[in-house]
N, C-alpha and C positions, 0 to 999 in steps of 0.2 A: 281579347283582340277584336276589334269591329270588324265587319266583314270589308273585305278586299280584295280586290280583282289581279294583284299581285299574286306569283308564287311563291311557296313558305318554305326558305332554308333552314335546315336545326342543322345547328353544327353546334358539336360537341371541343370541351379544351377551349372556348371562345374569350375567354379572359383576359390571353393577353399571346403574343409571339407571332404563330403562321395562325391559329385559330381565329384571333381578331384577323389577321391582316385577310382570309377567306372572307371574313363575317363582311371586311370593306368591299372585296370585290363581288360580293352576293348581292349586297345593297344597291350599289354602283349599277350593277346588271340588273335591276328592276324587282329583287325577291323582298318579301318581308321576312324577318329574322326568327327563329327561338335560341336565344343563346344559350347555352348549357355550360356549368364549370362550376369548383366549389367554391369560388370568389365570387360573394354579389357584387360588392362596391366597384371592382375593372369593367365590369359587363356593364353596367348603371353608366360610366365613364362613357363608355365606345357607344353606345343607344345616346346618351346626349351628343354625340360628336356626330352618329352617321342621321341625327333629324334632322336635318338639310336634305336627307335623300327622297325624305316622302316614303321612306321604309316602316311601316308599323313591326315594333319589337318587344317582343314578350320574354321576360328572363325568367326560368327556371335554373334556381340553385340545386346542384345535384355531385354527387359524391361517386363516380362510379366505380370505384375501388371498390363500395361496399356491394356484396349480394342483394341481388333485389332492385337496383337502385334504377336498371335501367327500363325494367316493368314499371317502376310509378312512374319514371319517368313520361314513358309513352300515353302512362294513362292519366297523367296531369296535362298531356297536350291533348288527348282526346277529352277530357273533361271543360279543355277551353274550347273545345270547336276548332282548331287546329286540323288541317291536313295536310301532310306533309309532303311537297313536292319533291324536294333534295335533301337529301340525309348526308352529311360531312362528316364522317367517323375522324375526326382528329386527334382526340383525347389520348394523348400518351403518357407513361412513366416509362425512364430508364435507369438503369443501376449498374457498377462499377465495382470493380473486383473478382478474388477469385472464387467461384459457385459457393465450394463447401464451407467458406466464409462470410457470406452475405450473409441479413439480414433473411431471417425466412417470412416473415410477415411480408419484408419488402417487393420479397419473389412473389408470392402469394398477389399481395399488389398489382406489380406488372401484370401476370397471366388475368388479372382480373378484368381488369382498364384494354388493356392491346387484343386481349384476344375473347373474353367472355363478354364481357361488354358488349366490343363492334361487333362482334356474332349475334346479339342478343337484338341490339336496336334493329340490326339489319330484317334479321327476321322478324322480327314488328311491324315494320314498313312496308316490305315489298309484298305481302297479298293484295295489299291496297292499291300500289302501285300498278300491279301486274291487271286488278282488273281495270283500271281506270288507262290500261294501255299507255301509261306516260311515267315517268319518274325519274329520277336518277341518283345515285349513291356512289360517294367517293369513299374509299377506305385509305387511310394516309399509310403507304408503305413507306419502303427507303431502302437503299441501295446496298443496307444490311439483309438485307434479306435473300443476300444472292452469294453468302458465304460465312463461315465460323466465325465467329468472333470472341475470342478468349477474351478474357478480363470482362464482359458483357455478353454472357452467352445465353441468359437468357433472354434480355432485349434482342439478341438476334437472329435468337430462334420465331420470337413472338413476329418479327417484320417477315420472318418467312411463310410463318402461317397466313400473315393479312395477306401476302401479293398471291400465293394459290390458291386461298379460299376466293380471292376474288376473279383469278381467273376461271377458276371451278362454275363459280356462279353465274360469271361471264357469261361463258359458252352456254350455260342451263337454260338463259335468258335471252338467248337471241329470239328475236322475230316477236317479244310480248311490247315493244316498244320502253323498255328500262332498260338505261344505259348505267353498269357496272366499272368506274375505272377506280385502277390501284396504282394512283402515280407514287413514284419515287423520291420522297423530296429533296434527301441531299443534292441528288443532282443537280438541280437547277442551281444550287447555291457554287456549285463549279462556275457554270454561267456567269453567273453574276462577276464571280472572282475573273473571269476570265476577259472580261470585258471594263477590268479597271485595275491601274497600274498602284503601286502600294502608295503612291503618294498621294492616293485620292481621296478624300473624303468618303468614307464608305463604312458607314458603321455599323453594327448588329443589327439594330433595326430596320435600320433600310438594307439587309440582307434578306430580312422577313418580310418586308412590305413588296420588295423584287419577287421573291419566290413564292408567295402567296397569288401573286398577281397570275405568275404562267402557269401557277397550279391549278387555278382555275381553268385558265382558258385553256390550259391541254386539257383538263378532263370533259371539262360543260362548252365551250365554244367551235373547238376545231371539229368538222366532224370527222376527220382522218383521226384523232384519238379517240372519238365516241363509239367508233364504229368494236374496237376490240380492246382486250384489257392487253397491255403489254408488260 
């Protein structure tokens, strides 16, 4: 990536659903991109789509299910000369069924992706951040995370750990100038639902393109949401 006077979002999951629809409003907002997801060819797609924005976009393919995956990662972005402004932990797996029935690989999966992973990047970034007195990091929680969820009990166990690691971290961080937030995504998609009647035109995707949009701006634009993780 050539040098640029833009700030540099990685967001992680960026291939296709709320990851791309961030990766638009990161662009939209003046950042340049690193996409991260194990699909090159979608990320190749959305980097042809948002070069209208004057966004320079660097894709790293990356797997973060596997161990290790999210150390090269960071160190394929420092090897480009990359510093990362906003870190988007997106990147989720979820699974369906009852526990002692799953897939154990699949488990393994999850806890790797929702919880090792976003732990892992996070703490990559923010020494950086912290001295450069500026950054910001989204961890994607959801509204699972705020009770049992049988039939999916370890996706929501894993959305419990993002929203108190991040509020944990939150509070650790006040006053270094890095803002920590852990929004909830379902919610917003209430929103959206709530503000169009069934005969509307309103399909999946622009459910994502909707809640991508306030995700953003409640965690990076309002400062009333920058200020604390809720």
């Amino acid at each position: 990536m050539a040098t640029s006077a833009r700030p540099v979002a990685l967001i992680t999951g960026a291939s296709a659903g709320i990851g791309a629809g961030l990766a638009r409003e990161a662009a939209n907002d003046g950042h340049d991109l690193v996409l991260v997801a194990r699909r090159r060819e979608p990320m190749e797609a959305l980097a042809a789509e948002l070069k209208s924005t004057g966004a320079q976009i660097t894709i790293i393919p990356a797997d973060l299910s596997r161990p290790g995956a999210a150390a090269a990662l960071m160190e394929t972005s420092e090897l480009r000369g990359l510093v990362i402004d906003t870190l988007i932990n997106n990147a989720g797996l979820g699974d369906t069924g009852r526990f002692d029935q799953e897939n154990p690989e699949r488990i393994l999966s999850m806890l790797q992706v929702n919880i090792v992973a976003l732990t892992e990047l996070t703490r990559l970034v923010l020494p950086q951040m912290v001295a450069r007195k500026h950054g910001k990091v989204m961890l994607l929680a959801s509204t699972a995370a705020f009770q049992p969820g049988p039939g999916m009990a370890v996706y929501y166990a894993t959305k419990s750990y993002v929203l108190s690691f991040g509020r944990a971290i939150g509070q650790e961080l006040r006053g270094t100038g890095v803002k920590i937030t852990a929004p909830k995504a379902v919610l917003f998609v209430l929103l959206a639902v709530l503000h169009h009647t069934p005969n509307d035109e309103f399909g999946k995707s622009d459910y994502q393109i909707f809640e991508a949009r306030i995700l953003f701006l409640a965690s990076f634009e309002f400062e009333r949401f920058a200020r604390r993780v809720d």
